[in-house]
Phi, psi and omega in degrees: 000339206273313187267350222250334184240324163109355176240133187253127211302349187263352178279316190295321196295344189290311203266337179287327186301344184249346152292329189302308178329344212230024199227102190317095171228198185284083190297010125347295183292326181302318168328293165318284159352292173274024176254297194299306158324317183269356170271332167332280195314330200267326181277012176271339205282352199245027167064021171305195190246127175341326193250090109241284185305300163286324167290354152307320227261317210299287188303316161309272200325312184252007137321285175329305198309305207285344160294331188272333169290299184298336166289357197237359101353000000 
């Protein structure tokens, strides 16, 4: 994504972590949320492979999603 956009997933993942602040949830769920966010970053920091790590990123959000439908329940 990086070379094809000019953008790099621990920068997106940097600026997504400070809107979940400003993002009304359950904090249980925000917790997970920002947990799952920092193991992303810490497995890019170690050159993991990008398209691995975004589909992580995927995946948290919609992990996320379905604890925040079920808190809402």
């Amino acid at each position: 994504m990086k070379m094809r956009k000019g953008l790099a997933l621990v920068d997106i993942i940097r600026e997504v972590t400070m809107f979940v602040f400003k993002i009304q949830m359950p904090s249980d769920v925000r917790v997970k949320l920002i947990n799952d966010l920092a193991d992303i970053e810490y497995r890019l920091s170690f050159a993991c492979n990008d398209k691995l790590q975004l589909g992580a990123l995927i995946s948290t959000f919609t992990d996320t999603r379905t604890a925040m439908v079920a808190a809402a329940s």
